[in-house]
C-alpha positions in Angstrom: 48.3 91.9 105.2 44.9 93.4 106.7 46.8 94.7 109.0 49.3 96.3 107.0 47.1 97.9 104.6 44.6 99.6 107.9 48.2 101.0 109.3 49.0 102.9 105.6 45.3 103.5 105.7 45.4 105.2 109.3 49.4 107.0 108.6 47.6 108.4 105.7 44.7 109.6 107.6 47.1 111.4 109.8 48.9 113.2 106.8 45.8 114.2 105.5 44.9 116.2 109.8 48.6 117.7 109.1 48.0 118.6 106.0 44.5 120.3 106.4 45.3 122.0 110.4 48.1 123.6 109.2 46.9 124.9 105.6 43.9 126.4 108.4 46.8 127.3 110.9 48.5 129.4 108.2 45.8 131.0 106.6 44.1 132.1 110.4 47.7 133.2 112.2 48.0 136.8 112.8 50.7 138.2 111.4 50.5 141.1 113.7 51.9 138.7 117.0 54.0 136.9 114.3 56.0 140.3 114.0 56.1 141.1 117.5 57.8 137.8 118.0 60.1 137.7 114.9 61.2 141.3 116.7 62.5 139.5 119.6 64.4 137.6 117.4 62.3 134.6 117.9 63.2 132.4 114.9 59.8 130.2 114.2 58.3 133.5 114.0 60.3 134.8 111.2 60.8 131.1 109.2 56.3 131.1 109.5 56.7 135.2 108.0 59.0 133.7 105.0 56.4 130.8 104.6 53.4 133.6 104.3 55.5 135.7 102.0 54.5 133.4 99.3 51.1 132.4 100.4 50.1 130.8 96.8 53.5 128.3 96.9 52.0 127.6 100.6 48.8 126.8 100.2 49.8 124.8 96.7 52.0 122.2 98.5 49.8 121.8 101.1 46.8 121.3 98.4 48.8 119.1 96.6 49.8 116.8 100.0 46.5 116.7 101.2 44.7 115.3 98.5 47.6 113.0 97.5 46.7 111.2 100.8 43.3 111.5 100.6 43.1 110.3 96.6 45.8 107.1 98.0 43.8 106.4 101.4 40.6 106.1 99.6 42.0 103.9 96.7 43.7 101.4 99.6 40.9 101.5 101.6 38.4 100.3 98.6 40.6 97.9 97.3 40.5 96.5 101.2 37.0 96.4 101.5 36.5 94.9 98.0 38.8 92.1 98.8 36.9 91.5 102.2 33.0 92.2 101.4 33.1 91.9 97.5 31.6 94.4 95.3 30.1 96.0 97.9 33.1 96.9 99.3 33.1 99.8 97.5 30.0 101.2 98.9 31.2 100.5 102.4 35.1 102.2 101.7 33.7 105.3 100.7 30.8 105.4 103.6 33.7 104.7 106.2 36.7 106.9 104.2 33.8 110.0 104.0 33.2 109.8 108.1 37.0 109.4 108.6 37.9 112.0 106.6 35.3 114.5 107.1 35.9 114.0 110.9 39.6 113.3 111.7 41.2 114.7 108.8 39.2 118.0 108.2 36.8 119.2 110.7 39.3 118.0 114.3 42.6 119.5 112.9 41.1 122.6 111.5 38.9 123.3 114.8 42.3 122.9 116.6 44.5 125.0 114.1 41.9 127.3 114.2 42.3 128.0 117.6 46.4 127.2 118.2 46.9 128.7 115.1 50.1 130.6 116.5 51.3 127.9 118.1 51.2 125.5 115.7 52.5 127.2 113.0 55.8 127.8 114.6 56.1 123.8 115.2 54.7 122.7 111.7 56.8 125.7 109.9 60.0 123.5 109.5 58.3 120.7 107.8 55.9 122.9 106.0 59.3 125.1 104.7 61.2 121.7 103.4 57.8 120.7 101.9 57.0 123.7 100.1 60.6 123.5 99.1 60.6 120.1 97.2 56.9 120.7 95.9 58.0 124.4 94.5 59.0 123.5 90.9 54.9 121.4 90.5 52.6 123.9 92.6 54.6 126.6 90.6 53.3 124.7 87.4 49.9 124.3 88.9 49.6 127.9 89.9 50.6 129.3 86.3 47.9 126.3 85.0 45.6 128.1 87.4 46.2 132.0 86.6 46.2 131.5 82.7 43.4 129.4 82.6 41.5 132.3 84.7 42.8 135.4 82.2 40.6 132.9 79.4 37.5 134.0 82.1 38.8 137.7 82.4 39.7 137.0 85.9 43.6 138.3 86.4 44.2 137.3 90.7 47.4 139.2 90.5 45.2 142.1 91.1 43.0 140.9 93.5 45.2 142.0 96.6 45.3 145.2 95.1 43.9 147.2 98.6 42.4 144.2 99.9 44.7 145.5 103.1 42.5 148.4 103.7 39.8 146.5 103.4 41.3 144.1 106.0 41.7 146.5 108.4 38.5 147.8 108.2 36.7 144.8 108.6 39.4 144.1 112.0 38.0 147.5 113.6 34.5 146.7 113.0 35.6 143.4 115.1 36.4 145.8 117.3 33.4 145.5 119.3 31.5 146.8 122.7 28.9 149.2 123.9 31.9 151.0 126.8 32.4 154.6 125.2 35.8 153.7 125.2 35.8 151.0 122.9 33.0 153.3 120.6 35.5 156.1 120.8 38.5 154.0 119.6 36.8 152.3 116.5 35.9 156.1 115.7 39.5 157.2 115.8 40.5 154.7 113.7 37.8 154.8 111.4 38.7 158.4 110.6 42.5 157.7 110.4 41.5 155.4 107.2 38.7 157.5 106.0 41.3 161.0 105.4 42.3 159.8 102.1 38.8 159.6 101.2 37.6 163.5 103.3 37.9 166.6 101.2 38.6 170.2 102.9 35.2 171.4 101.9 33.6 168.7 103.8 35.5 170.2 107.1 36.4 173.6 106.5 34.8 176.4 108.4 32.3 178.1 105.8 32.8 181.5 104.7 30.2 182.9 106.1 31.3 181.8 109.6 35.1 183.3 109.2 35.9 185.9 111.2 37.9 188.9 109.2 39.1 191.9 109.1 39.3 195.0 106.6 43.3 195.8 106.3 42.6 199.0 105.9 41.0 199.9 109.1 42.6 202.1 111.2 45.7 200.3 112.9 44.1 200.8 116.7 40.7 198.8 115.4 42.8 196.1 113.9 44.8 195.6 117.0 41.9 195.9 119.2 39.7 193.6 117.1 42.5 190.8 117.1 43.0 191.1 121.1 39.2 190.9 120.9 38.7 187.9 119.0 39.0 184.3 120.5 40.8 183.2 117.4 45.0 183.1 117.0 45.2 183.2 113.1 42.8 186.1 111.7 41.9 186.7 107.8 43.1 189.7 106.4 41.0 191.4 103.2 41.5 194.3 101.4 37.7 196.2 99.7 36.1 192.5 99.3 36.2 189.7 101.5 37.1 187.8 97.7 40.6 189.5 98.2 42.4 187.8 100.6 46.1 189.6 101.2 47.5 187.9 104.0 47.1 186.5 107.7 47.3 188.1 110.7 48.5 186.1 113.6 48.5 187.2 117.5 51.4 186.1 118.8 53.6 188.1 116.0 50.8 190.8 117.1 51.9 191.2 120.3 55.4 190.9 119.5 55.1 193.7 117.3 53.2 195.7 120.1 55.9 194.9 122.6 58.6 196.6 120.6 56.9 199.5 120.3 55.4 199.8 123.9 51.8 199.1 123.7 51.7 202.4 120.9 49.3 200.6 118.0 49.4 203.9 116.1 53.2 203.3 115.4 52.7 199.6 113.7 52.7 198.7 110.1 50.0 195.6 109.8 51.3 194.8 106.6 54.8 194.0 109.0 53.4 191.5 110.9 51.0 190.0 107.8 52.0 186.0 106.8 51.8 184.9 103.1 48.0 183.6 102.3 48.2 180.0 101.4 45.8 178.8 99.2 44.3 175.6 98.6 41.7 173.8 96.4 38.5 172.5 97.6 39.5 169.1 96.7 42.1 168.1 98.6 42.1 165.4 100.9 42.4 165.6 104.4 45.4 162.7 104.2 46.9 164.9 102.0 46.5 168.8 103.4 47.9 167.2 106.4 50.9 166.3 105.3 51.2 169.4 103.9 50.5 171.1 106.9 53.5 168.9 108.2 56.2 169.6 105.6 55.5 173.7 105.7 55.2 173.7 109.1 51.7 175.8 108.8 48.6 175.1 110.9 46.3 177.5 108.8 44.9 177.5 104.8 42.3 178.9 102.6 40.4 177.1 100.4 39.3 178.3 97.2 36.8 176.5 94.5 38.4 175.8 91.1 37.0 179.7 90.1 39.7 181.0 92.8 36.6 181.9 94.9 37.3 182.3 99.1 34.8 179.2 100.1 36.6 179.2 104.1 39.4 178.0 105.8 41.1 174.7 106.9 43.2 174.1 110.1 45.7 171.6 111.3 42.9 171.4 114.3 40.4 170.9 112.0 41.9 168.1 110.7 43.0 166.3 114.3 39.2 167.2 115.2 38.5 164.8 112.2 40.2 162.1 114.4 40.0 162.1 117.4 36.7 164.5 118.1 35.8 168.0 119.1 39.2 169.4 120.8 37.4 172.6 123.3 40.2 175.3 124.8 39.3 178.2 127.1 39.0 180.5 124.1 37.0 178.0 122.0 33.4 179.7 121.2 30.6 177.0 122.5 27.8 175.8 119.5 25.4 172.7 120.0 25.5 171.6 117.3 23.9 168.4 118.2 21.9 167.0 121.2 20.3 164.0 122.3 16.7 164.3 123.7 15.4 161.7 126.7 13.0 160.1 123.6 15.7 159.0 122.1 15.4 162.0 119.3 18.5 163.4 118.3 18.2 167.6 117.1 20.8 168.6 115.2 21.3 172.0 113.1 21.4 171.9 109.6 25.1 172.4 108.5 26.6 169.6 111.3 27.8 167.1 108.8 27.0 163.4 107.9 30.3 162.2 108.5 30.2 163.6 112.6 26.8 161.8 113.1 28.3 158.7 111.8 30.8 158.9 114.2 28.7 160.5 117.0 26.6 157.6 117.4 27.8 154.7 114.5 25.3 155.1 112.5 25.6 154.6 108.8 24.0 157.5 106.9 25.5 157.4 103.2 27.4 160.8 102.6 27.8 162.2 98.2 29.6 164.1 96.0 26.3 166.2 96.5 26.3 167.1 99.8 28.1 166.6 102.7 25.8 167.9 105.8 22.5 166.8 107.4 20.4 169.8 105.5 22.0 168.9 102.7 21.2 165.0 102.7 17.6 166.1 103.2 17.2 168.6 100.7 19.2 165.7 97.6 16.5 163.3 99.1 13.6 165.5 99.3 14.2 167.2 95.8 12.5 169.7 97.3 12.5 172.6 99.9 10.7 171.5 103.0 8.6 173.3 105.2 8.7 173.5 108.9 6.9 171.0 110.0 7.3 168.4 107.4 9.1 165.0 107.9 10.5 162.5 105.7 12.0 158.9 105.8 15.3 158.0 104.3 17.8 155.1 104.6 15.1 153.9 107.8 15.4 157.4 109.8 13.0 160.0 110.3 14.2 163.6 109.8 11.5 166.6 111.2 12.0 170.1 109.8 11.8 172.3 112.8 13.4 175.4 111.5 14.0 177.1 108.7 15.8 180.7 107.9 15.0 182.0 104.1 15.6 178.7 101.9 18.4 177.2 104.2 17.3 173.9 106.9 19.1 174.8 110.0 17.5 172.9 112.8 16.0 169.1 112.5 14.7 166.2 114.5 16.0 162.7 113.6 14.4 159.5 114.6 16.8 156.6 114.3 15.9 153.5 113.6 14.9 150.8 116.3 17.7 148.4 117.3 16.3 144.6 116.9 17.1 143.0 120.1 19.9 140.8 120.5 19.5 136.9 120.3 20.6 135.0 123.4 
């Protein structure tokens, strides 16, 4: 009879390491190689995809197993012990059922699933499927126990998932780790990819006061000469006041134009070669101007504030430059903006934004509604206009005013912070 009851005992104790390796295996398995297999028609794959599709029902029968074994395997193993030491069996059953469990039933499966987790799912996910199947109708009950009796708390879990994905992926790219530029350069990318929803154009567009346009009514020959001149392809067209936008003017359709009429600029009509102005407001997002770049088939937009003011212009480029970096042509006009000195120092003018130092060198400067470039963090912070010389600590970085033109901060020194070296 010993005998008998130590073998349930020990069965149990091996249901209860089933039980909690795959509830770990399930929970850790990436679903990422799970759809690469179930693509190659690989059936475990797709039966452990139908199990995670309902990841509550899951987790419920698996719950509900485990500590059915664990509740009996504790009650047979103190009723054993009482009948073989007395009262004191009890004390003994739960010292030797808290090792046993905490051991072989918890911490040895889930150290395993956690590191088989693929693997063992697709072997476990037939028996896992028909389990979850005959405990649906009670961890259904248990789950609807669980969610109303949360709404009494204010807590409603149906919303919790609610862009938890984003989230997810963020947190996998920060994983993402290693000092290589090429690794650096790739959790950048991606970064930005998830951070266009969040971008407006004003943030990137290319400032008014740096837009290079042209007076429509200029002679035709300076037009045409100032357009060959320029290293740009799309050109703004005003008419009396740079507020009046009327149309762009781009090359190519320039020198179309110039071709028919052999080289003669005194015989072409600009407004004949002038595109429709698009306008756009200051507060749309970079996910979304480029997909509107996309569905006109436009590369080129002006942005306006919410007064129908000219504040610059946005490009397609501007936009790709927002992912993947600075894209430099022949034709493209060179600016440092930024540069690293041998001290560790980094000198930067005043209107290169936040965001690009983030991404320059994975930093983590906050970046507001208020401003969006490195003068402008300083000035919110400082509430006041420095003078050249002064410097200033925010967020653990120094920042050194060593130029300024009228009231505007165009060239400072930052001092990052020191990096704590690593633990062995």
């Amino acid at each position: 009879m010993l005998w008998f009851m130590l073998g349930i005992i020990l069965f149990l104790m091996m249901l209860s390491a089933f039980f909690s390796g795959s509830e770990t295996a399930f929970t850790a398995v990436s679903t990422a190689r799970l759809r690469s297999k179930a693509k190659d028609g690989d059936e475990a794959a797709i039966r452990v995809l139908k199990i995670l599709e309902r990841k509550e029902r899951m987790i419920g029968a698996l719950l509900l197993g485990n500590n059915a074994v664990n509740i009996l395997a504790s009650a047979l193993a103190t009723v054993t012990f009482v009948g073989l030491f007395g009262e004191a069996g009890v004390l003994y059953a739960t010292i030797v059922m808290t090792v046993l469990v905490l051991i072989f039933a918890e911490v040895l499966p889930k150290t395993y699933a956690l590191h088989h987790s693929l693997t063992m799912t697709q072997k476990v996910s037939p028996i896992i499927y028909i389990l979850i199947k005959i405990l649906s109708p009670i961890t259904e009950a248990v789950t609807a126990i669980v969610r109303h009796t949360l709404l009494l708390f204010g807590a409603d879990i149906s919303k919790v998932l609610k862009g938890s994905h984003l989230d997810l992926l963020r947190g996998v790219i920060d994983q993402h780790q290693g000092e290589d530029n090429e690794t650096q350069t790739q959790r950048a990318m991606l970064r930005s990819v998830l951070d266009l929803a969040d971008v407006d154009v004003e943030e990137i567009m290319i400032h008014r006061k740096n837009v290079e346009m042209l007076n429509i009514d200029l002679p035709t020959e300076d037009i045409v000469a100032a357009a060959l001149k320029s290293p740009f392809t799309r050109l703004p067209l005003y008419r009396e006041d740079h507020d009046n936008i009327v149309g762009v003017l781009h090359a190519k359709e320039l020198l179309r134009e110039l071709q028919k009429v052999n080289g003669d600029a005194s015989q072409l009509e600009i407004e004949d070669v002038t595109l429709e102005p698009w306008f756009i407001p200051e507060t749309t997002t970079l996910f979304d101007q480029l997909q509107a770049f996309q569905k006109r088939r436009q590369h080129f937009a002006y942005v306006v504030d919410e007064y129908g003011a000219f504040m610059g212009v946005v490009t397609l480029e501007d936009i790709l430059e927002e992912i993947v970096g600075e894209i430099d042509d022949e034709h493209d006009q060179s600016v440092v903006g930024v540069k690293r000195q041998a001290d560790g120092t980094i000198v930067a003018q005043g209107d290169v934004t936040i965001r690009d130092l983030n991404r320059e060198f994975d930093w983590s400067l906050p970046g507001f509604e208020e401003y969006s470039t490195l003068a402008g963090l300083v000035l919110y912070e400082a509430q006041t206009i420095p003078d050249v010389g002064q410097s200033f600590m925010f967020y653990d970085f120094k920042f050194d005013i060593l130029k300024r033109t009228r009231n505007q901060i165009t060239l400072v020194r930052i001092t990052p912070p020191e990096k704590e070296p690593e633990e062995d």
